[in-house]
N, C-alpha and C positions, 0 to 999 in steps of 0.2 A: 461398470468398471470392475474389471478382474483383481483389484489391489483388496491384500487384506486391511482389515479396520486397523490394524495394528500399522499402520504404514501411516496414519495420516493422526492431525493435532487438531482436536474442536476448537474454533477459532472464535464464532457467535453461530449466531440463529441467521439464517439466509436472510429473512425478510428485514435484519438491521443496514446491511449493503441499499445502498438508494443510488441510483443513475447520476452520477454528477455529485455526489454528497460523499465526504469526505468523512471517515472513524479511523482511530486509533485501535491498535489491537496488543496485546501482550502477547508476548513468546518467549519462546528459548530457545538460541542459536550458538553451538560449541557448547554447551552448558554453561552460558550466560544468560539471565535475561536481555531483550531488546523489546524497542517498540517496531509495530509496522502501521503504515498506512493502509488504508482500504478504500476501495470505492467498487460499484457495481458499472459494468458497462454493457451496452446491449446483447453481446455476445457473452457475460460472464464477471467473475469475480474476478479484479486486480488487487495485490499487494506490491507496496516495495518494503525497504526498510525506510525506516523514518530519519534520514538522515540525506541531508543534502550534499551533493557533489560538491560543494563552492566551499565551505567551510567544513565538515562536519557536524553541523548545528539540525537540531530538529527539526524542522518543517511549520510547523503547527508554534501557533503563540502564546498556546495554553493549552493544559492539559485537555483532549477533542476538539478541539478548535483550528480548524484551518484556513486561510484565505482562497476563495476561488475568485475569477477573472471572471469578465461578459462572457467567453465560450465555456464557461465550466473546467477550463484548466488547473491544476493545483500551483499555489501561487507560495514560496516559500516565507515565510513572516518574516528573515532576518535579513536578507538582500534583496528580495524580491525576485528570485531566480522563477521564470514557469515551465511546468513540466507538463507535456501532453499526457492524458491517461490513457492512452492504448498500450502506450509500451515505455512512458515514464521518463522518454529524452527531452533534454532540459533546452526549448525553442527560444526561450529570451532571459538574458541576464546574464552575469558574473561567469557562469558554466555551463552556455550557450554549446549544444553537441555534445556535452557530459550525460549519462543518464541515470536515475535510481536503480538501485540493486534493485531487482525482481525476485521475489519470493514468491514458489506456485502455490498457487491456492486452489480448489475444485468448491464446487457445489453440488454436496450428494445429500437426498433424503433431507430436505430444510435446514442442512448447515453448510456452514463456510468453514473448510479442512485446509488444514496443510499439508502438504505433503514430506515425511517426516525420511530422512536417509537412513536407511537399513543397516 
């Protein structure tokens, strides 16, 4: 990848992203802190932001804690909205066709970056 290092945010260490397993990640967006979700999928790192379509309530029912479903779906704790992880639209629940904001994330050199607007 042609981007400079200066273009992306160390997020964690690659090997924390697991196939179906859900982490919590710190950032900063606008020059706010926020949280983002994470998970690994066979083609790559996904994030969204950590805040559900239906309410704007977190995701997760404790700080790294998130519910996943039999397919490995992410499962929201406060209504139970699920959001597929390829691309984070919400298949059952309260916000059924809603989807999480996606934040891009890369995997260069054993980290998980963001990608940071210039």
């Amino acid at each position: 990848m042609s981007d400079p290092v200066s273009q992306f945010e160390f997020l964690c260490p690659a090997d924390q992203l697991v196939v179906d397993q859900f982490i919590e990640l710190e950032t900063r967006l606008d020059d706010q802190p926020c949280w983002l979700v994470a998970t690994r999928r066979p083609d790559g790192p996904r994030a969204w932001l950590n805040v559900c379509p239906h309410a704007g309530r977190p995701l997760n029912w404790a700080p790294n804690q998130f519910i996943r479903d039999d397919q490995g779906q992410l499962v929201c704790a406060a209504h139970g909205a699920v959001f597929e992880t390829d691309g984070g639209q919400c298949v059952a629940g309260p916000c059924q066709g809603a989807s999480l904001k996606a934040v891009e994330v890369i995997e260069k050199d054993g980290q998980i970056l963001r990608r940071v607007e210039g």
